[in-house]
Backbone and ligand atoms as CSV (ligand in chain L), in Angstrom:
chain,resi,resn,atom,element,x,y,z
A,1,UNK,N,N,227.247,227.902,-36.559
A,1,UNK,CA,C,227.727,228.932,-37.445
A,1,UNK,C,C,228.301,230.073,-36.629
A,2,UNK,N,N,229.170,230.605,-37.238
A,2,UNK,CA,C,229.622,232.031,-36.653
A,2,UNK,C,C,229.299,233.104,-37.479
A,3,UNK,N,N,228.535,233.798,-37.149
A,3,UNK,CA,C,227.733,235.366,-37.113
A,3,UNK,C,C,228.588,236.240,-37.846
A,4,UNK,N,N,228.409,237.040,-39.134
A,4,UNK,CA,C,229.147,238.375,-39.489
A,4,UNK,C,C,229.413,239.243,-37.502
A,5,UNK,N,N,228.802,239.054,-36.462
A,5,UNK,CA,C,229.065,240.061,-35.496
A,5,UNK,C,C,229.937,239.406,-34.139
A,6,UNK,N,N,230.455,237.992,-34.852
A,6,UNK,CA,C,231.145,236.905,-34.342
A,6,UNK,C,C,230.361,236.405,-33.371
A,7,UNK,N,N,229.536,236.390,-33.234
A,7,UNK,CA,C,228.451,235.632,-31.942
A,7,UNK,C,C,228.091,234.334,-32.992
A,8,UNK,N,N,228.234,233.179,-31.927
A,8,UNK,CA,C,227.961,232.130,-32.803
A,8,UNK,C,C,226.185,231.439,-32.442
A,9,UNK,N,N,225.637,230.777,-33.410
A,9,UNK,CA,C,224.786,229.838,-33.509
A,9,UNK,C,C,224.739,228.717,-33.970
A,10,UNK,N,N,223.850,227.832,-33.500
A,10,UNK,CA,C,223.856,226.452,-34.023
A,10,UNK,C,C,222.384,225.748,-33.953
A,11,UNK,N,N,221.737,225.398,-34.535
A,11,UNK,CA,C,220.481,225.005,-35.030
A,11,UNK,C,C,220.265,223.769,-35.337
A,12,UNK,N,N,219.210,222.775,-35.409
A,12,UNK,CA,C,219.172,221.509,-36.042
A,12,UNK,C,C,218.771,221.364,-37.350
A,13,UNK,N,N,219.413,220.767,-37.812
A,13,UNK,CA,C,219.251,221.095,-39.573
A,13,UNK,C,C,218.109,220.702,-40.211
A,14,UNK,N,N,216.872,220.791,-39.573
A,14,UNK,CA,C,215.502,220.449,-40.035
A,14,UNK,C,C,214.566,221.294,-40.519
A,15,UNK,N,N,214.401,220.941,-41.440
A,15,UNK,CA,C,213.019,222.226,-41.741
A,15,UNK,C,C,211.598,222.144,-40.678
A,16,UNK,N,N,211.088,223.227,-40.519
A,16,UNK,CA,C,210.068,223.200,-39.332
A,16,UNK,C,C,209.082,223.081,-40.722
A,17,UNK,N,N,209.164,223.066,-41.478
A,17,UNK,CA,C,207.948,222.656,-42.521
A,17,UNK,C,C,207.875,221.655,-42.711
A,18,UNK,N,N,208.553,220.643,-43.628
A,18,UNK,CA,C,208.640,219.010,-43.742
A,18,UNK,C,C,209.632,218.512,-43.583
A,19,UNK,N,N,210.419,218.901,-42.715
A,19,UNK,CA,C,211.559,218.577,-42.467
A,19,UNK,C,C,212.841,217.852,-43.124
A,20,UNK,N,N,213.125,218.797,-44.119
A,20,UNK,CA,C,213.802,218.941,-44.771
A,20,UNK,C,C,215.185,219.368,-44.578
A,21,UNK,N,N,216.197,218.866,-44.954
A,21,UNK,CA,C,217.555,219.540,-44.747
A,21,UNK,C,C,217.637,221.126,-44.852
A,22,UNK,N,N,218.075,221.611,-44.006
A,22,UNK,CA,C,218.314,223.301,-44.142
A,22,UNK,C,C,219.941,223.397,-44.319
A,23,UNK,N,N,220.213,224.362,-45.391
A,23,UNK,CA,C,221.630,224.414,-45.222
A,23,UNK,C,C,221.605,225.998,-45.218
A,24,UNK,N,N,223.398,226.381,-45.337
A,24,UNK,CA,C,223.810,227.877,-45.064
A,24,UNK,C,C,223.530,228.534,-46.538
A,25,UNK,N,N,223.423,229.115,-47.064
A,25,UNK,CA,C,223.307,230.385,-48.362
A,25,UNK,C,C,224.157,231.260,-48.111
A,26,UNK,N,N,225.396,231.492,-48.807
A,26,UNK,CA,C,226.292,232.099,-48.677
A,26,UNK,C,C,226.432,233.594,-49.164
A,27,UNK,N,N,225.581,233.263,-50.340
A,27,UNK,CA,C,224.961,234.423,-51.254
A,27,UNK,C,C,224.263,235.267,-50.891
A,28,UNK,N,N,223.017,234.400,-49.774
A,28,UNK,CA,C,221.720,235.390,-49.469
A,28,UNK,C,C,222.301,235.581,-47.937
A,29,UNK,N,N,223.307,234.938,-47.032
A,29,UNK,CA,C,223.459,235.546,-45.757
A,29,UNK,C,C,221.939,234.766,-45.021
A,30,UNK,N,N,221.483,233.656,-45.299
A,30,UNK,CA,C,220.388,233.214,-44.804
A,30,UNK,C,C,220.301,231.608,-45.033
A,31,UNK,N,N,219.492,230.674,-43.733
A,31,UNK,CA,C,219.871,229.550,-43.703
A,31,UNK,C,C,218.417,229.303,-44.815
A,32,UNK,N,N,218.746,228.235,-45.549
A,32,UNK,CA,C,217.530,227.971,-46.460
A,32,UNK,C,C,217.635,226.513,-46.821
A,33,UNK,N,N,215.608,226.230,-47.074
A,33,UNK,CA,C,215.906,225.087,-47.094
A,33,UNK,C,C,215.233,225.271,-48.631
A,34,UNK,N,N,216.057,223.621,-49.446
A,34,UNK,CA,C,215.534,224.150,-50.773
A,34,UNK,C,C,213.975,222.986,-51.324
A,35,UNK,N,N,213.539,222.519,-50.545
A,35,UNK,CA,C,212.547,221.378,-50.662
A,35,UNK,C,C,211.504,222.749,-51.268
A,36,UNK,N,N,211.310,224.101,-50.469
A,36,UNK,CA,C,210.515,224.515,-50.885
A,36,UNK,C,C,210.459,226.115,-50.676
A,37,UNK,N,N,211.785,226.367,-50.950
A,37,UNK,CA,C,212.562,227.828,-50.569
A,37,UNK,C,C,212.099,228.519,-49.637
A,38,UNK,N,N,212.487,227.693,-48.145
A,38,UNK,CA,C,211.907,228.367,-47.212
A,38,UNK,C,C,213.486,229.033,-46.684
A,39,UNK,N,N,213.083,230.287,-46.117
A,39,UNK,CA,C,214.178,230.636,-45.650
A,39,UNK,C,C,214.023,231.610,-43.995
A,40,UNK,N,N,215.598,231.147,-43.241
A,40,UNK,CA,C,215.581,231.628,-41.832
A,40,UNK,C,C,216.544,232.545,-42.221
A,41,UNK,N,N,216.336,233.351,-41.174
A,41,UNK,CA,C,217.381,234.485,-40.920
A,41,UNK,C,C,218.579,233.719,-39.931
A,42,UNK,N,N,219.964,234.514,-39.795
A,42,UNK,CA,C,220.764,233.853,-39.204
A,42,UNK,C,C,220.666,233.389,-36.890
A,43,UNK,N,N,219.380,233.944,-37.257
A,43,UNK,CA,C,219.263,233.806,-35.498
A,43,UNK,C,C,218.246,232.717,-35.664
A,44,UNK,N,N,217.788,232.141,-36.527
A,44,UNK,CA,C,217.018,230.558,-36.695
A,44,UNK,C,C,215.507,231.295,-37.034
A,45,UNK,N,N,215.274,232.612,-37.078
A,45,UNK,CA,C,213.834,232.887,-37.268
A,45,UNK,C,C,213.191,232.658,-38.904
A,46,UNK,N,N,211.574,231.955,-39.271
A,46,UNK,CA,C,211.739,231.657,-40.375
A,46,UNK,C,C,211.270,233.000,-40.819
A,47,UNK,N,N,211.736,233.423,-41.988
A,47,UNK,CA,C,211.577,234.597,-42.632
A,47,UNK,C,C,210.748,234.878,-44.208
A,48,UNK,N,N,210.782,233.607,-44.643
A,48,UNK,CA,C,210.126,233.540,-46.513
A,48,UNK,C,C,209.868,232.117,-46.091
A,49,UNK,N,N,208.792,231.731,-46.960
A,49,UNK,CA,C,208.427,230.856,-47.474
A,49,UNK,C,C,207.661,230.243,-46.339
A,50,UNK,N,N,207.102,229.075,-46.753
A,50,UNK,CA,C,206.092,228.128,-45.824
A,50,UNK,C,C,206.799,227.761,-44.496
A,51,UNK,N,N,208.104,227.541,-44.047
A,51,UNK,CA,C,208.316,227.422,-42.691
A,51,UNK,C,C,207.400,227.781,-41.876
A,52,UNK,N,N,206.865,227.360,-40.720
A,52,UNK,CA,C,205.841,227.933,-39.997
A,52,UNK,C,C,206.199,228.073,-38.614
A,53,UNK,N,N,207.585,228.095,-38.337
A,53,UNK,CA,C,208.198,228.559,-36.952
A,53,UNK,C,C,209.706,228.365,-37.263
A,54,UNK,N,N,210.346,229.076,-36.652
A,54,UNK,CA,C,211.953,229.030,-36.262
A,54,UNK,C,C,212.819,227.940,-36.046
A,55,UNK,N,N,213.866,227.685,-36.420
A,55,UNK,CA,C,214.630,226.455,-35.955
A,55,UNK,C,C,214.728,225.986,-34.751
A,56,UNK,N,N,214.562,225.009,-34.281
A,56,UNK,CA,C,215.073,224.393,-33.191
A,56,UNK,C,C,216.637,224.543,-33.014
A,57,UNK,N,N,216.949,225.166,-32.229
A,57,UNK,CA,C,218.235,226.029,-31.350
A,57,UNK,C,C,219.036,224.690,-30.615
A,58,UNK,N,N,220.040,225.053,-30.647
A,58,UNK,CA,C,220.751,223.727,-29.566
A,58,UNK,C,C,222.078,225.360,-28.832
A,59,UNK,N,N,222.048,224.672,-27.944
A,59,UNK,CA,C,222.763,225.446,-27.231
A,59,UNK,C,C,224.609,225.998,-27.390
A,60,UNK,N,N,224.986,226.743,-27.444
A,60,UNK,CA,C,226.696,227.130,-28.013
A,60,UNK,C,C,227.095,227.251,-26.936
A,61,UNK,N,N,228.558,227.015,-26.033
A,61,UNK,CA,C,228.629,227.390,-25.305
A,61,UNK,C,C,230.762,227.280,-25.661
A,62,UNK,N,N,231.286,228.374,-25.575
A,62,UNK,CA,C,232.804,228.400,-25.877
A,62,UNK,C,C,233.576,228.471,-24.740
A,63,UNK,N,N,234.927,227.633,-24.929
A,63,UNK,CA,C,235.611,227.510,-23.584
A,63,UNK,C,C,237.287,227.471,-24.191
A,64,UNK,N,N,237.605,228.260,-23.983
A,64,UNK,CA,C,239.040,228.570,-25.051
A,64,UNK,C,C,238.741,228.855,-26.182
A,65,UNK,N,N,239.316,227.832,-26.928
A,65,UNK,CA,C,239.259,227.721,-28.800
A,65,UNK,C,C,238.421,226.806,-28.743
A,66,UNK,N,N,237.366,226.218,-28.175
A,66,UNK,CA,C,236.916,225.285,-28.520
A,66,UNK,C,C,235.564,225.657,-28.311
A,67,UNK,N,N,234.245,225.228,-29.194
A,67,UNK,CA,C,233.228,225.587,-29.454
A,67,UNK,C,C,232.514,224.078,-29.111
A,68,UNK,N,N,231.810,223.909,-28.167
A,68,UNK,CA,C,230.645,223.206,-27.649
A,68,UNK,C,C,229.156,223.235,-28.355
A,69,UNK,N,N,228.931,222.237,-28.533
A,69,UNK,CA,C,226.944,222.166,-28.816
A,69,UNK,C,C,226.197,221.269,-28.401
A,70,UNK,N,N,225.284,221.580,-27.863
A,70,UNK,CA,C,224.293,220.506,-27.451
A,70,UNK,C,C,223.349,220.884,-27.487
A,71,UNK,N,N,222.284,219.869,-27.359
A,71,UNK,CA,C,220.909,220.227,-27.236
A,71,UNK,C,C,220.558,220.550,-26.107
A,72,UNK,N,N,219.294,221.348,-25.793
A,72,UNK,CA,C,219.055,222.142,-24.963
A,72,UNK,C,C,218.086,221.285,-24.022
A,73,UNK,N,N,218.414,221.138,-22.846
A,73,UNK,CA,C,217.497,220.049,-21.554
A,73,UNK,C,C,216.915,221.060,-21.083
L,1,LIG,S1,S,210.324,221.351,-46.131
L,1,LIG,FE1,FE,211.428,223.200,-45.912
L,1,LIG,S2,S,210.256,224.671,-46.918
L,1,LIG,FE2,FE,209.111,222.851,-47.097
């Protein structure tokens, strides 16, 4: 994702609760998952609901126009 402060992130789309699909909320400005309205803030931290830790992060790394991701070794 790219940040309202243009700094980008990228996360694995799992819920740290039951691992559940997390998607973007466009409305609330927050990644949420809806199995059980848990919700992260846009830096992967969980913020509401039963989540019980932060997203797993994969790494951004930009080189021109082009936006890189991987997981983090
Ligand atoms: S699986 Fe995501 S909140 Fe429960």
């Amino acid at each position: 994702m790219r940040r309202p402060d243009g700094t980008f992130g990228a996360f694995l789309a799992k819920c740290t609760h039951l691992d559940c699909v997390v998607q973007y909320r466009e409305d609330k400005e927050r990644i949420w998952c809806a199995c059980h309205d848990g919700f992260y803030d846009l830096s992967g931290t969980n913020v509401a609901g039963p989540p019980p830790r932060p997203l797993d992060a994969l790494e951004v790394h930009i080189k021109g126009d082009d936006v890189y991701v991987t997981r983090k070794s």
